[in-house]
GUDREN-751342 format. One record per residue (C-alpha): residue number from 1; x, y, z; residue in one letter. Coordinates in steps of 0.5 Angstrom, whole numbers, plus 500, padded with zeros to 3 digits. Last residue first. Layout:
BEGIN
<NUM, <X, Y, Z>, "a">
...
END
This chain:
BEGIN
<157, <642, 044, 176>, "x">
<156, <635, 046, 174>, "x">
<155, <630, 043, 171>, "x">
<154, <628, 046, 163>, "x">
<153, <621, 044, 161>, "x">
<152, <618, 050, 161>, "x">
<151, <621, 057, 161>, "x">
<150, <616, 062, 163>, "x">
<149, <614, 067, 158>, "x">
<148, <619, 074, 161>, "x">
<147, <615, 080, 162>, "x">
<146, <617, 086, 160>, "x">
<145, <613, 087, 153>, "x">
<144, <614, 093, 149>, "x">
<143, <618, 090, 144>, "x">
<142, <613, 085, 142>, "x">
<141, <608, 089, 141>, "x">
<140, <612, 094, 137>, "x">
<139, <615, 089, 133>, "x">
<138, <607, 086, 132>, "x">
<137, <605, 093, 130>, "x">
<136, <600, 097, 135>, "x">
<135, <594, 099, 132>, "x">
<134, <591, 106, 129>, "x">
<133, <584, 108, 127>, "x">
<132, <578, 105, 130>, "x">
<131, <580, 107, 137>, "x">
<130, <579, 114, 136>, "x">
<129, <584, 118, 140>, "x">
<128, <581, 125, 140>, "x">
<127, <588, 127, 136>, "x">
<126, <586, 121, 132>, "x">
<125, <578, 123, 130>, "x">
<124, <580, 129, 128>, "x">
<123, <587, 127, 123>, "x">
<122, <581, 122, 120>, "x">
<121, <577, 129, 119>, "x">
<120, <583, 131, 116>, "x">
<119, <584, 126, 111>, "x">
<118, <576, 126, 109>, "x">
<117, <575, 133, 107>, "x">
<116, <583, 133, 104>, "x">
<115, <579, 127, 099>, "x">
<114, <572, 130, 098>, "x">
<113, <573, 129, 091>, "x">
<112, <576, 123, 091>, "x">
<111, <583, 122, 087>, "x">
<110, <587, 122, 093>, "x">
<109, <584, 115, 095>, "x">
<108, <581, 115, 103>, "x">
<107, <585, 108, 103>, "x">
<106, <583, 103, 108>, "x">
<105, <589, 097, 112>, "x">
<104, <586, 091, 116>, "x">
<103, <585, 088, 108>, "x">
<102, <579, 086, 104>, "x">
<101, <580, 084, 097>, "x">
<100, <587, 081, 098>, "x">
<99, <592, 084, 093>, "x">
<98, <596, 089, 097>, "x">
<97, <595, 094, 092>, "x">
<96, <587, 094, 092>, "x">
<95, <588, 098, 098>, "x">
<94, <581, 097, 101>, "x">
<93, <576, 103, 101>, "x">
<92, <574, 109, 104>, "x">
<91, <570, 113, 099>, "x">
<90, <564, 113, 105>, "x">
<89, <568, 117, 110>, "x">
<88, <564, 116, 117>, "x">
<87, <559, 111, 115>, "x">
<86, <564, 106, 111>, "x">
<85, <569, 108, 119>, "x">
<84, <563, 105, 122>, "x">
<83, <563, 098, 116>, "x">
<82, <570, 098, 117>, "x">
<81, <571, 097, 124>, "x">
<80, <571, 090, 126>, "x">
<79, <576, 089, 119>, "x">
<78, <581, 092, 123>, "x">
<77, <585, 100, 123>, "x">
<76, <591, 104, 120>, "x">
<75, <588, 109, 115>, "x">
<74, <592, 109, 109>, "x">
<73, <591, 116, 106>, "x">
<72, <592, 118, 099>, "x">
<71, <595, 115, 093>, "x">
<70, <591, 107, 092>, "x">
<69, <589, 110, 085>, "x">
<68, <595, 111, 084>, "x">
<67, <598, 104, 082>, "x">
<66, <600, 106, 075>, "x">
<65, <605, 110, 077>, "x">
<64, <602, 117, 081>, "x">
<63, <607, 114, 088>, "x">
<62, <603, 118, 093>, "x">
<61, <602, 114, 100>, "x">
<60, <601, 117, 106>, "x">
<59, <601, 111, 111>, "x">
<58, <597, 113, 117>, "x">
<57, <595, 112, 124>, "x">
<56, <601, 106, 127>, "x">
<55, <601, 107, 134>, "x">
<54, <606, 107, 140>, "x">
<53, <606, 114, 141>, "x">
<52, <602, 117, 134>, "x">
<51, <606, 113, 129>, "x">
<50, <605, 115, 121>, "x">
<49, <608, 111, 116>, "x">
<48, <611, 115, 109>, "x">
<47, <609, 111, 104>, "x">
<46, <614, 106, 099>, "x">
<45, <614, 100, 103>, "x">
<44, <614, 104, 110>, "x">
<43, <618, 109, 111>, "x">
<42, <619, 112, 117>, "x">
<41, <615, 118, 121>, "x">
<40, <614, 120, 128>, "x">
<39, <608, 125, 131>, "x">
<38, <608, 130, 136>, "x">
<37, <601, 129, 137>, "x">
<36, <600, 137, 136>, "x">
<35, <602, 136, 130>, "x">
<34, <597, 133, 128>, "x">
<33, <593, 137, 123>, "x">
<32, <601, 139, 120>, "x">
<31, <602, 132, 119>, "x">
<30, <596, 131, 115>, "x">
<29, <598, 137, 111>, "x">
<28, <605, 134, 109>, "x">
<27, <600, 129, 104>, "x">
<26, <606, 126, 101>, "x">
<25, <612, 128, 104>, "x">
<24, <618, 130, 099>, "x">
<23, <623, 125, 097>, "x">
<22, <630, 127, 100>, "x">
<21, <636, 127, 095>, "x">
<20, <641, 124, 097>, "x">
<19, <648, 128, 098>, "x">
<18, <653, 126, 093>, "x">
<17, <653, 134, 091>, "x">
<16, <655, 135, 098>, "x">
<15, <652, 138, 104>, "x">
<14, <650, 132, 108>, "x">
<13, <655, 126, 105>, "x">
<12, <656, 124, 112>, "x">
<11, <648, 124, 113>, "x">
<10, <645, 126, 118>, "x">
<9, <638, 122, 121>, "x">
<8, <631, 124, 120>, "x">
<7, <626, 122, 126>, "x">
<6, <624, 129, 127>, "x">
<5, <627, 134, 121>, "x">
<4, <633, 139, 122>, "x">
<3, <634, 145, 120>, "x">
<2, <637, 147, 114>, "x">
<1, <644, 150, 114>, "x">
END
């Protein structure tokens, strides 16, 4: 029996010809160059969505449809630091499937050519917990909190 990944759930049909077929990981070196982070994975929107503790790093994304010019890395991160990320990695771009012309999220497309250069230096700048790279996701947010908002309004009885 094949080993176990983290995060992956078994199947009733495992072992089976109805077994269902498992798509394999995009960009699978950089999960192993942060490895030692133990990191987490879920599908996201056709990508696999990398989580580093409570953060969203990466989304790996390698579709080669007519959309493939945003495959590669998607770097979780805020418009604030665009222009200092720009510097480090200068093919990063906004995510033209997403429709707006500047997003939070910034590929290092595929087809760069430096393009495995620049994922693992983002893979550097993640285990040396670069504030611009990664961000808690709103349900993350909200399910971490553990204080309750105060009821107004409401009279005792």
């Amino acid at each position: 029996m094949p080993k176990r990944r983290r995060n992956e759930r078994l199947s009733p049909l495992q072992g089976t010809p109805f077994a269902p077929k498992r798509k394999p990981v995009p960009h699978a070196f950089v999960l192993e160059a942060i490895a030692s982070l133990a990191p987490e994975t879920r599908p996201m929107f056709g990508c696999l969505a990398v989580y580093v503790g409570d953060k969203i790093v990466f989304a790996l994304r390698d579709k080669r449809n007519e959309t493939a010019d945003d495959d590669g890395v998607w770097l979780a991160t805020t418009q604030e630091h665009h222009e200092s990320l720009r510097r480090d990695f200068p093919n990063m771009r906004s995510i033209r499937v997403l429709g707006k012309k500047v997003t939070g999220w910034q590929v290092l497309p595929a087809d760069a050519g430096d393009f495995e250069e620049a994922a693992l230096r983002a893979c550097e700048c993640v285990i040396a917990g670069d504030p611009r790279i990664g961000k808690v996701p709103a349900s993350r947010r909200a399910a971490g909190r553990t204080t309750k908002r105060p009821t107004q309004g409401r009279k005792k009885k």
